[in-house]
PLY file of the C-alpha trace (Angstrom):
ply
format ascii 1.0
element vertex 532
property float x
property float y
property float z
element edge 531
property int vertex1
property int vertex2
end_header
-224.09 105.58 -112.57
-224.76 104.82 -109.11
-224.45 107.30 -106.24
-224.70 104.99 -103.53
-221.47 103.65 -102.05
-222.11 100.05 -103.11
-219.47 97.57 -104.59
-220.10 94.68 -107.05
-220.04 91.97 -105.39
-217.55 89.73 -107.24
-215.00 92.61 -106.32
-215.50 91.79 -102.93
-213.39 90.16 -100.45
-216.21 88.02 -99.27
-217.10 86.87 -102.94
-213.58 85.16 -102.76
-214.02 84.15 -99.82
-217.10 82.26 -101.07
-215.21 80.81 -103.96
-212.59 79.22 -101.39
-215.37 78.10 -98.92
-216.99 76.61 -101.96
-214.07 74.28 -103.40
-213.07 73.12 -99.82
-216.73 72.31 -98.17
-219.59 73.71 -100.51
-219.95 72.02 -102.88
-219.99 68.48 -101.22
-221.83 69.25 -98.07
-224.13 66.69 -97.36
-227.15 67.45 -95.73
-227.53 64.28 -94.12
-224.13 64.06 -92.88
-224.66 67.81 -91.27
-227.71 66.82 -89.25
-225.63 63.68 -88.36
-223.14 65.89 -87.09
-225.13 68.73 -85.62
-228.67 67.75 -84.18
-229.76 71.41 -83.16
-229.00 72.27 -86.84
-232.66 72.83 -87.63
-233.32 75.19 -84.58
-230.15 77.07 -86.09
-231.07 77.22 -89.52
-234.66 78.62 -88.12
-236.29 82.05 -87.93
-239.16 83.19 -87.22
-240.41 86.54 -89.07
-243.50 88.45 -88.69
-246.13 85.90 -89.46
-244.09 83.34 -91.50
-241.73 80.86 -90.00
-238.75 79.29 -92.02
-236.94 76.31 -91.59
-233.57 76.60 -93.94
-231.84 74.20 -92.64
-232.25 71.97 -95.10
-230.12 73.85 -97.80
-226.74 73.53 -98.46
-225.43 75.52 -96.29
-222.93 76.05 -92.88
-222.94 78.65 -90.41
-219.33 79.68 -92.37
-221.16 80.03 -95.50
-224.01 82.53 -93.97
-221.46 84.62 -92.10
-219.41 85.28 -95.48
-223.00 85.81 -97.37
-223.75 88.51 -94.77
-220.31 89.47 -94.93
-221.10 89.74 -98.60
-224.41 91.32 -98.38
-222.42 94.52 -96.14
-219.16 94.54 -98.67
-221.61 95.26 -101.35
-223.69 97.69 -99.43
-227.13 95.93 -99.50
-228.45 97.68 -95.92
-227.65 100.97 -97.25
-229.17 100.41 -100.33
-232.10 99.18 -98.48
-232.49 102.49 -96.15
-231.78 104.54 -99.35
-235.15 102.97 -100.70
-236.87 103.11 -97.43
-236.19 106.66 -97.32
-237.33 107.68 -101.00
-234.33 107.81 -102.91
-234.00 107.58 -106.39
-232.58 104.26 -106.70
-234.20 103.57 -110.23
-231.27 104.84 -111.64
-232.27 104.68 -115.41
-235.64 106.34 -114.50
-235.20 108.66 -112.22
-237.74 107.30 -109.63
-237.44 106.44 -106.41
-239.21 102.88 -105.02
-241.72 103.08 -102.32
-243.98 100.60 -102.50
-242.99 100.32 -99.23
-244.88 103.93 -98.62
-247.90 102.33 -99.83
-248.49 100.03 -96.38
-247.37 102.32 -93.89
-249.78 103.71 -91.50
-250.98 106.90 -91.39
-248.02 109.75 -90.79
-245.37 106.78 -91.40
-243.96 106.77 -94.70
-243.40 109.06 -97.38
-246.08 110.94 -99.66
-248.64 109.16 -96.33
-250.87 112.28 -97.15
-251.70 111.19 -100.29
-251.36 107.82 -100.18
-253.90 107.66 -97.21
-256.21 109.82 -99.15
-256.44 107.86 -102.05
-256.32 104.53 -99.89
-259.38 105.78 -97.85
-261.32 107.23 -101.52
-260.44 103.39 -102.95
-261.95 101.53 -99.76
-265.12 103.80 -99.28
-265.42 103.30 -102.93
-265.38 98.99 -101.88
-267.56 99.24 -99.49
-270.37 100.80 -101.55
-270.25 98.38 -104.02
-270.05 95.69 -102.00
-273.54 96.96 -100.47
-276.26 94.79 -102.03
-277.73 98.04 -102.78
-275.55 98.84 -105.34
-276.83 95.84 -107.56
-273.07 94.54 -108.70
-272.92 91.17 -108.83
-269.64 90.59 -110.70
-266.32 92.26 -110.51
-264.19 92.11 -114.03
-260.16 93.29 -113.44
-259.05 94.01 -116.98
-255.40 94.45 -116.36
-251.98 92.78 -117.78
-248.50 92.15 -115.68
-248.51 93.93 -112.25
-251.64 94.82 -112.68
-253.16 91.46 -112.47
-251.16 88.98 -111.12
-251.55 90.54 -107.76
-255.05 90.74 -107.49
-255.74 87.88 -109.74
-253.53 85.84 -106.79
-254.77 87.68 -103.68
-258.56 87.29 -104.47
-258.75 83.20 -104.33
-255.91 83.56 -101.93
-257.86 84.81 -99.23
-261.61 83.22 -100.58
-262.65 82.53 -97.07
-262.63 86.22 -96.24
-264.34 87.27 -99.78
-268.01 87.93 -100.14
-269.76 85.59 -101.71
-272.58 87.84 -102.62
-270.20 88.81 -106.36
-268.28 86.87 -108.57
-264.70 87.40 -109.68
-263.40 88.07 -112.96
-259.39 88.61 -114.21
-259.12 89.12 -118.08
-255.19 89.92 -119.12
-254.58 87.86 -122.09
-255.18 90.18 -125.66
-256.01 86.70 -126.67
-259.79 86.45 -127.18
-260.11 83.38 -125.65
-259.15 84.87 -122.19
-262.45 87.60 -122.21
-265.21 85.91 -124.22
-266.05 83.16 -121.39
-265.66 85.67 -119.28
-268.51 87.97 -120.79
-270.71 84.80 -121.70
-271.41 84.61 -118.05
-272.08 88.20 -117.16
-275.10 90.80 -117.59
-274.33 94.54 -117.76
-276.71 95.46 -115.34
-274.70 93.87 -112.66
-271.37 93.55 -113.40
-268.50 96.54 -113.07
-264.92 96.47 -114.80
-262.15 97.54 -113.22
-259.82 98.86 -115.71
-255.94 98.86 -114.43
-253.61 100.72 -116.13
-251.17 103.66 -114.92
-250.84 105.28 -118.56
-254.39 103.88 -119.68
-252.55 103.16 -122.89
-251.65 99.56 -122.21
-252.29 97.31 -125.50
-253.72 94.29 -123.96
-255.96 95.98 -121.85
-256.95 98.82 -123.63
-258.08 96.35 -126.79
-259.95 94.32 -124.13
-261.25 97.26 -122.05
-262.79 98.22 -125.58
-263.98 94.79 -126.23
-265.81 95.02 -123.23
-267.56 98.43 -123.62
-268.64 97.14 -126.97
-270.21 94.18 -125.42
-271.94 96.36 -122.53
-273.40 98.42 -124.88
-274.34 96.07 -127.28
-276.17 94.19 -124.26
-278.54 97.18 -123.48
-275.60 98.35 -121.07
-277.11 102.43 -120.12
-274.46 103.69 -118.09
-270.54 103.32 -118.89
-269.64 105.38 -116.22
-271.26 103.83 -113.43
-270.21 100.10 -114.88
-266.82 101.42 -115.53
-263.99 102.41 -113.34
-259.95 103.00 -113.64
-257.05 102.89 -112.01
-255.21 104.87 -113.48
-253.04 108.25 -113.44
-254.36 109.88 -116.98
-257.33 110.72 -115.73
-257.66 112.72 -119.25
-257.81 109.23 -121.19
-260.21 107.77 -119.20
-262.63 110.24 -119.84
-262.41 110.28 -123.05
-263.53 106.27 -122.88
-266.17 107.34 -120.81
-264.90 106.86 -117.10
-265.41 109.47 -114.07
-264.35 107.26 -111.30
-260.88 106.71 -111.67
-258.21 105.95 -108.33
-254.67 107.11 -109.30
-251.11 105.84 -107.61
-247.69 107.53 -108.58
-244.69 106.90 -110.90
-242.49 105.44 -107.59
-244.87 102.89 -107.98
-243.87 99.59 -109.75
-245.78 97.44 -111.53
-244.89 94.13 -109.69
-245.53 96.14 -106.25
-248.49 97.88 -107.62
-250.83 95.11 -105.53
-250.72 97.64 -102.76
-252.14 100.99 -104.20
-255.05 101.37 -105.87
-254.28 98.37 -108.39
-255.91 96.54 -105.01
-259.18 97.40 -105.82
-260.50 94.56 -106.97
-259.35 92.94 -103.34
-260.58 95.42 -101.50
-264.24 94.86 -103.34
-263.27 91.28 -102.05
-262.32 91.16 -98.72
-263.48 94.54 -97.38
-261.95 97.93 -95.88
-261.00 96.26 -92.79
-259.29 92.94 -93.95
-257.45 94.83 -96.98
-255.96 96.84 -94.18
-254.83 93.75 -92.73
-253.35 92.95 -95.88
-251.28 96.63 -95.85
-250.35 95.82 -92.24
-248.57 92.42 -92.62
-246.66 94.05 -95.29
-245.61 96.48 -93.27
-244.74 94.32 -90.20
-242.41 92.52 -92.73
-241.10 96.19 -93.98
-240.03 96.91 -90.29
-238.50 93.70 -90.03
-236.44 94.05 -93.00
-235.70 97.44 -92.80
-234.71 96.91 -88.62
-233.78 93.11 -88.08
-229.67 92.28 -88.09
-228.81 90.21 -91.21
-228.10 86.80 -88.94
-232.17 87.35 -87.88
-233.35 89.18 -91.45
-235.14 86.46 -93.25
-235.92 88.26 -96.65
-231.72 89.21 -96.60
-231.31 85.73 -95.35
-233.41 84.23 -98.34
-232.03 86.78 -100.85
-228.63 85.51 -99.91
-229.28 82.23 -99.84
-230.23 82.72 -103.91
-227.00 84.52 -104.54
-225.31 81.51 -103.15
-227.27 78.68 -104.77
-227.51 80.85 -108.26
-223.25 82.26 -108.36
-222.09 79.49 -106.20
-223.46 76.00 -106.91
-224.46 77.60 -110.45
-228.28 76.04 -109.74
-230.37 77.81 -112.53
-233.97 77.08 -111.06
-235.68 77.40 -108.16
-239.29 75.66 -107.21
-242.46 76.88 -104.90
-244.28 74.45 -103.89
-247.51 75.98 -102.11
-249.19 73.50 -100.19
-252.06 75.33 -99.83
-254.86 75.74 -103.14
-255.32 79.25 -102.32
-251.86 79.84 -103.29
-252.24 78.05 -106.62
-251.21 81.67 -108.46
-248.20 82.64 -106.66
-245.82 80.89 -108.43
-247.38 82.66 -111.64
-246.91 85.81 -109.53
-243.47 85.60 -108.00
-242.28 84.60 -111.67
-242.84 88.42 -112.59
-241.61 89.56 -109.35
-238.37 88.04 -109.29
-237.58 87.68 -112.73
-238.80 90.99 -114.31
-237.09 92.46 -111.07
-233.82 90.57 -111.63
-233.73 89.31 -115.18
-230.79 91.91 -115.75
-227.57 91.59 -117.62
-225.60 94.89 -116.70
-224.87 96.39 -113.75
-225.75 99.87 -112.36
-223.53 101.06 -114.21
-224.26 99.75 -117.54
-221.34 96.84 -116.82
-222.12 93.52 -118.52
-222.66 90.90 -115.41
-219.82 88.41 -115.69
-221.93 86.20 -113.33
-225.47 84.95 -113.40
-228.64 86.91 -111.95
-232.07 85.62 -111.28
-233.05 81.89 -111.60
-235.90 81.02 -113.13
-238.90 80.62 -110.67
-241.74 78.40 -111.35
-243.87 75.86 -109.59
-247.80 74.34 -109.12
-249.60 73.76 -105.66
-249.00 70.58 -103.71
-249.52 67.80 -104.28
-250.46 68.68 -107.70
-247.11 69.06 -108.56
-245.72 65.91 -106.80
-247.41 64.11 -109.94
-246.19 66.29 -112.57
-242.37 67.01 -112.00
-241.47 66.01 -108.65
-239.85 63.18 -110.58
-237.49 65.26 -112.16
-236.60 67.12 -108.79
-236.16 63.42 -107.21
-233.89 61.62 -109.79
-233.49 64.29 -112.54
-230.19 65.26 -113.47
-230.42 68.96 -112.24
-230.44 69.88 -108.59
-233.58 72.32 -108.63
-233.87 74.27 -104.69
-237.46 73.40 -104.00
-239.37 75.82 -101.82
-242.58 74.67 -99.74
-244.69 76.64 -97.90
-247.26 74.93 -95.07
-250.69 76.48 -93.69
-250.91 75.05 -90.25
-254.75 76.08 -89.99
-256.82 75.31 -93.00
-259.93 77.69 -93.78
-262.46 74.35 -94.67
-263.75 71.53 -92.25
-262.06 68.87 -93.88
-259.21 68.19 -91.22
-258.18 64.74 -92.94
-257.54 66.52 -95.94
-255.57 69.14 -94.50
-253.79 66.45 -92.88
-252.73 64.21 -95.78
-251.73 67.97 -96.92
-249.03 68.81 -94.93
-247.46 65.46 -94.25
-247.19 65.63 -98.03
-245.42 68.89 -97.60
-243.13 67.31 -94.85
-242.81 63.97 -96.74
-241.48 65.37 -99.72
-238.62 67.90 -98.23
-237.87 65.09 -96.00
-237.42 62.41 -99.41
-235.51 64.89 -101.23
-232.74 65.07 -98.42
-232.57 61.87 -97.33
-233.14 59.97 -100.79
-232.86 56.13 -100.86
-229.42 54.47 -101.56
-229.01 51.47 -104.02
-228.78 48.87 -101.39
-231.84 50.01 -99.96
-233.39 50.32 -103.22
-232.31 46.45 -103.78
-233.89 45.88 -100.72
-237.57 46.43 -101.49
-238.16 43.41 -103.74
-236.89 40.40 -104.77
-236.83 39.75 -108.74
-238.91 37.13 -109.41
-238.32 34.15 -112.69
-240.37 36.65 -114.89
-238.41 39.89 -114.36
-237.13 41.37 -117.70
-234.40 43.06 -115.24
-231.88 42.00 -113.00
-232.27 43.40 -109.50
-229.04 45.16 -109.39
-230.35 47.26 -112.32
-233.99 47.76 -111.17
-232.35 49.46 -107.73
-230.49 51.77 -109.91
-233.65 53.07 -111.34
-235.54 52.79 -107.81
-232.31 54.60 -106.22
-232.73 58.48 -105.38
-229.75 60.88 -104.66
-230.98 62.62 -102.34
-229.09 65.73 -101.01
-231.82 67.89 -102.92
-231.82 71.18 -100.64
-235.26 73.03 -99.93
-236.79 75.68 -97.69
-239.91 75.31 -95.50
-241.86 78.56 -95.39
-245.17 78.34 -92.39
-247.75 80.43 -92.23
-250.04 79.58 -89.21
-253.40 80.40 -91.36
-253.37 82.22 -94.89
-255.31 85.51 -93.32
-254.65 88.86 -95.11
-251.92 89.81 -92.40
-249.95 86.93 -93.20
-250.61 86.84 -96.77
-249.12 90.44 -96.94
-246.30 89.69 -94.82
-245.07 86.90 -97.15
-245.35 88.88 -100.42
-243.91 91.68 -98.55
-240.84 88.72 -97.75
-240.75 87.84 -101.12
-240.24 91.28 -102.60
-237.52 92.14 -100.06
-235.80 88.89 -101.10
-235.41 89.92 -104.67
-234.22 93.17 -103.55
-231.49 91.74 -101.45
-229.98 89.32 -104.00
-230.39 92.10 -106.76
-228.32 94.67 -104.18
-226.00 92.10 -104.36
-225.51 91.51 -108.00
-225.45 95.60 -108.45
-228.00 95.33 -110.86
-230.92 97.84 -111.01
-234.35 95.54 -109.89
-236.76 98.03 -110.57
-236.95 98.61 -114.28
-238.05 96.28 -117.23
-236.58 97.64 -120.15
-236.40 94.04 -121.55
-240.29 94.35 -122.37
-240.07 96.90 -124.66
-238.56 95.85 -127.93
-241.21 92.84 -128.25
-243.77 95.79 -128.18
-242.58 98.05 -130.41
-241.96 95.15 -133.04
-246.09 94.50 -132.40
-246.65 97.88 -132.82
-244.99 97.99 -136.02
-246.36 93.75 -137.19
-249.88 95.19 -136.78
-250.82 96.52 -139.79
-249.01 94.45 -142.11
-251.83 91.59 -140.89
-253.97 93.84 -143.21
-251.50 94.91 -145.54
-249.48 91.68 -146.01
-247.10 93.95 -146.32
-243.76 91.99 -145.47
-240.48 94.71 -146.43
-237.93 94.53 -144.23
-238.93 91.19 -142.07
-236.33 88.79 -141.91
-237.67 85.67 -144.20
-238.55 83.22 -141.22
-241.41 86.51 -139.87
-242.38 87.08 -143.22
-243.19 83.46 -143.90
-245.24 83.19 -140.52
-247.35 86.38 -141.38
-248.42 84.68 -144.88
-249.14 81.79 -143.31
-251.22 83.27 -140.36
-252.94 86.15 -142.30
0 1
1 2
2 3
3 4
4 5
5 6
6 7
7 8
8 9
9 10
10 11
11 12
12 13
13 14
14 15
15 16
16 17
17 18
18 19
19 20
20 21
21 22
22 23
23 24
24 25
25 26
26 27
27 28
28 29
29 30
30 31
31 32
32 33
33 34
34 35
35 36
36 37
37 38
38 39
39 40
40 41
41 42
42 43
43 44
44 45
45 46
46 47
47 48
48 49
49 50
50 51
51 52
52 53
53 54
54 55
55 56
56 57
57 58
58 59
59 60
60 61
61 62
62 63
63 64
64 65
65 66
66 67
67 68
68 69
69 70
70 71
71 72
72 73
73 74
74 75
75 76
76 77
77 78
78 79
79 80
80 81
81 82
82 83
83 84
84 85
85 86
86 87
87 88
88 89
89 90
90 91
91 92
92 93
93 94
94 95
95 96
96 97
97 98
98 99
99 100
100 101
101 102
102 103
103 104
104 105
105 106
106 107
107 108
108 109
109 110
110 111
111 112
112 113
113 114
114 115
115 116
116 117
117 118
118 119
119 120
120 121
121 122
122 123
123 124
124 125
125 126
126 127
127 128
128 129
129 130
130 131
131 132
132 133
133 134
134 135
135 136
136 137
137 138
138 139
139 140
140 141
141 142
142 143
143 144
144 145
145 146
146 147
147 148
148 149
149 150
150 151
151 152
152 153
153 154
154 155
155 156
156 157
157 158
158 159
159 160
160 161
161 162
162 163
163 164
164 165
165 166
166 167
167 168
168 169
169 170
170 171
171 172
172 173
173 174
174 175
175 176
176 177
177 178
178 179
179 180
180 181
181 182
182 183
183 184
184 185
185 186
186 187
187 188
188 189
189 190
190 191
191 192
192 193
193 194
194 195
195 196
196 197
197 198
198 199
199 200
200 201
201 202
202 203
203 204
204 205
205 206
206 207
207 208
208 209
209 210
210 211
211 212
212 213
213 214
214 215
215 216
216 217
217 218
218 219
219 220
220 221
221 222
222 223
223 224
224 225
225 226
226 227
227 228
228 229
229 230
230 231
231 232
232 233
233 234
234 235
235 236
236 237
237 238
238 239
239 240
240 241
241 242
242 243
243 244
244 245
245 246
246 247
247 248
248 249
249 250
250 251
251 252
252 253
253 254
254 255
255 256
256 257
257 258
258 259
259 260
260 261
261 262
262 263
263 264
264 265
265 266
266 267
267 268
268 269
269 270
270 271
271 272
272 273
273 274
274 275
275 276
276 277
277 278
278 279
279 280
280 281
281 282
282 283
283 284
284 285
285 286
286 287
287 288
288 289
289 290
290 291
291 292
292 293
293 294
294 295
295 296
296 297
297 298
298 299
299 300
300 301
301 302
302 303
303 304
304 305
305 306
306 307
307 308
308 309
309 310
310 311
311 312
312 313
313 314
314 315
315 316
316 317
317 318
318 319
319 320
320 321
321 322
322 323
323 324
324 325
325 326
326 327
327 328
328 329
329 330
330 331
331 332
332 333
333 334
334 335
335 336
336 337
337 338
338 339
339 340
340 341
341 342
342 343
343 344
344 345
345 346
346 347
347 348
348 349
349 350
350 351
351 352
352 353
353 354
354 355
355 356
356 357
357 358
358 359
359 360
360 361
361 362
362 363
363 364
364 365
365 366
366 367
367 368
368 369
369 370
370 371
371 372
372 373
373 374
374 375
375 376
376 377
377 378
378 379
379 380
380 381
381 382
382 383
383 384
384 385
385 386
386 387
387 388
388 389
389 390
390 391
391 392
392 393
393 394
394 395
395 396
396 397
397 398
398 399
399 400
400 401
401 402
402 403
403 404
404 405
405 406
406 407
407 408
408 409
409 410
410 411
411 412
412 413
413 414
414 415
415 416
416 417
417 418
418 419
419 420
420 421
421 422
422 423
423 424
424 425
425 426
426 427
427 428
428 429
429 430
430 431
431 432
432 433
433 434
434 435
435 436
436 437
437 438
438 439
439 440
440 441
441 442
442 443
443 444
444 445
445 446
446 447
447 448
448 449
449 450
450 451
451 452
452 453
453 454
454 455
455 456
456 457
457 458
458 459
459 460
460 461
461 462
462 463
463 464
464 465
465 466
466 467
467 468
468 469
469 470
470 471
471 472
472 473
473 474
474 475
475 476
476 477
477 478
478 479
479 480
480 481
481 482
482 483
483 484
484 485
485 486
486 487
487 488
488 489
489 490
490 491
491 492
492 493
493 494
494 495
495 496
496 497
497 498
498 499
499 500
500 501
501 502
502 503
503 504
504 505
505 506
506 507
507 508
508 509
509 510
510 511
511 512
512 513
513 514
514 515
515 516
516 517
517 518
518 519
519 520
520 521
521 522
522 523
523 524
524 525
525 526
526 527
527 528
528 529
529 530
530 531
């Protein structure tokens, strides 16, 4: 049970307020008929955060609905749930941990446990720098991680590619699946390549069965030294030894998975980008932590983004939500933010073990722009579900190709713009006349040509992707899934829902060699014949 003094939210007076709100405006508001009626609605619907702008005033959404959403966000007691994590409380309730990822940016003598987490921070980066010398002879850099201790990395390294050496290559093997690591070793020689092996308990199945893959293959390719080719980030320090590892950078048990990016888990970045510009990284995040933790909720973007997502998810019951990066180097945070919010907020009880009479997190997904304008923008256009779309803009590319950059962003602009404003059937009519050989009338071809419209959508803007504002909008993002998962009462920093699938592997594993099939409902049992 919860000690905070927090409320559920749909025993709130604001949640019914939302309910009313919602029947009487809601869920009609047209966008296009609230910029008809307000034209400074954009500048009021705007806010600017530490390095990211956001223009929400396309979303469905009044200035009545984000008053009774903050209202909300208070009722349910969201800010002091926020300063309860801030300040190192336990609020993983079901394991005993407190959540301070937050701890992990902070400057020196500015967050909790900053003796140690500076020590460790400064071991991990002298650590980078020597292997970045030339003179250490590493020429590729091999994370074998799974979960939080990939995605981040695995997103952040191509992410920030301008700022990465180009004297190394970049490896990120997760997948147990063979597939994922042979390619991966076909290009490398052992002379020059280190692996980075992430994993707090060092016990991890995926990556322990490819860490061991790839020790076979080092030594089987006149590899001498395991532990100079071989590091871990880990905290059993015991276990790593044993596989033949003496450098190994450790974090703590506060430390999450899908916030892990920060702590030592960053090593592969910080090989990447450097000492200096991974502290960049660290201090974006922690600009956005200040402005979290300090900014009222009508100027708090993450609270006002969170809340926005308990409105679109509870309210207008929308199940999805979009990012649209129009920026390449972004091309993994969808893949990332999918873990983030949904491992965070994938719940079905409350804190206090309540089933949720309500829904919790949406499902997150998305591709790059324009890449994705030719793959399901269609649906988001004219399909029959209204999917939030979210688009973030680079103002200042890192390449010489301004045209490019150009077509880029009016893109970006294009399509949020379309998906309010859509195209009517008269004007659809409009565009061409049939002609003696049409198989369709022209009533009929408008119809199909027709678009809704009304399709809500955020704008994020980052002036350049640098490491500063790279870590200030993952820092955004996490605070946003902690403010909608205040909200819904539900505990966001768990994952207990990964655990059954892997003790049903654990226990499917040797009946591949047995064939062994007792107990296995008929459909499993007729799949392991068929696949043994």
């Amino acid at each position: 049970m919860s000690t905070l003094d927090t409320k559920r939210c749909d025993r709130t007076v604001a949640w019914r307020a939302l309910q009313g709100h919602y029947e009487a405006h809601g869920r009609d508001l047209d966008l296009r008929d609230a910029f008809a009626r307000d034209p400074a609605r954009a500048e009021a619907f705007s806010l600017q955060a530490p390095e990211v702008f956001a223009d929400l005033s396309k979303n469905r959404w009044d200035l009545l609905t984000r008053k009774l959403l903050i209202d909300l966000a208070h009722e349910c007691g969201m800010p002091a749930r926020r300063d309860a994590m801030f300040n190192g409380e336990p609020i993983n309730s079901t394991e005993g941990r407190a959540v301070l990822h937050t701890a992990l940016r902070a400057p020196p003598g500015a967050g909790p446990f900053s003796s140690d987490v500076h020590a460790v921070l400064d071991d991990m980066l002298a650590f980078a720098e020597r292997v970045r010398d030339s003179a250490s002879g590493i020429r590729a850099v091999v994370n074998i991680g799974i979960g939080g201790s990939d995605l981040g990395p695995q997103m952040v390294v191509p992410a920030l590619d301008s700022y990465a050496s180009k004297a190394m290559e970049y490896h990120f093997v997760s997948n147990v699946d063979g597939h994922d690591i042979t390619p991966v070793l076909a290009r490398l020689k052992p002379e020059s390549t280190l692996f980075v092996i992430a994993s707090k308990t060092f016990t991890t199945q995926e990556t322990m069965a490819n860490a061991d893959v790839a020790r076979a293959w080092f030594i089987a390719h006149g590899g001498l030294d395991i532990a100079r080719h071989f590091v871990a980030t880990t905290t059993n320090v015991q276990a790593a030894a044993a596989f033949g590892i003496t450098t190994t950078f450790g974090f703590w048990d506060w430390v999450g998975g899908r916030y892990s990016m920060w702590s030592a888990i960053g090593l592969p970045i910080a090989i990447a980008i450097g000492a200096a510009h991974f502290r960049a990284l660290l201090a974006g995040a922690h600009a956005m932590d200040r402005h979290f933790a300090e900014a009222p909720l009508e100027h708090n973007l993450p609270a006002q983004l969170g809340l926005l997502d308990v409105w679109y998810r509870n309210f207008h019951r929308f199940a999805s939500r979009s990012v649209a990066p129009y920026h390449q180097g972004l091309k993994r945070l969808p893949a990332y933010l999918q873990q983030l919010e949904m491992e965070s907020n994938g719940k079905g009880v409350d804190l206090d073990g309540a089933v949720l009479p309500y829904d919790s997190s949406a499902v997150v997904w998305g591709e790059p722009g324009t890449n994705g304008q030719h793959a399901f923008f269609q649906m988001l256009h004219q399909g029959t579900d209204v999917v939030p779309l979210e688009f973030i803009a680079v103002r200042t590319p890192s390449h010489p190709h301004l045209s490019l950059h150009t077509k880029a962003l009016a893109n970006c602009l294009a399509q949020a713009r379309a998906l309010m404003l859509g195209k009517s059937v008269d004007g659809a009519r409009g565009e061409r006349a049939p002609t003696a050989s049409d198989t369709i009338d022209a009533d009929t071809l408008a119809r199909h040509r027709s678009f809704p419209g009304n399709r809500p959508s955020t704008t994020l803007v980052l002036d350049a992707l640098t490491p500063r504002s790279l870590g200030a909008l993952v820092a955004l993002y996490e605070h946003r899934v902690f403010t909608s998962g205040a909200v819904w009462g539900i505990n966001s920093f768990d994952q207990w829902g990964v655990e059954l699938g892997k003790a049903l592997c654990n226990d499917l594993l040797p009946r591949f060699a047995t064939g062994d099939t007792t107990g296995l409902d008929p459909s499993t049992a007729a799949l392991l014949r068929r696949l043994r």
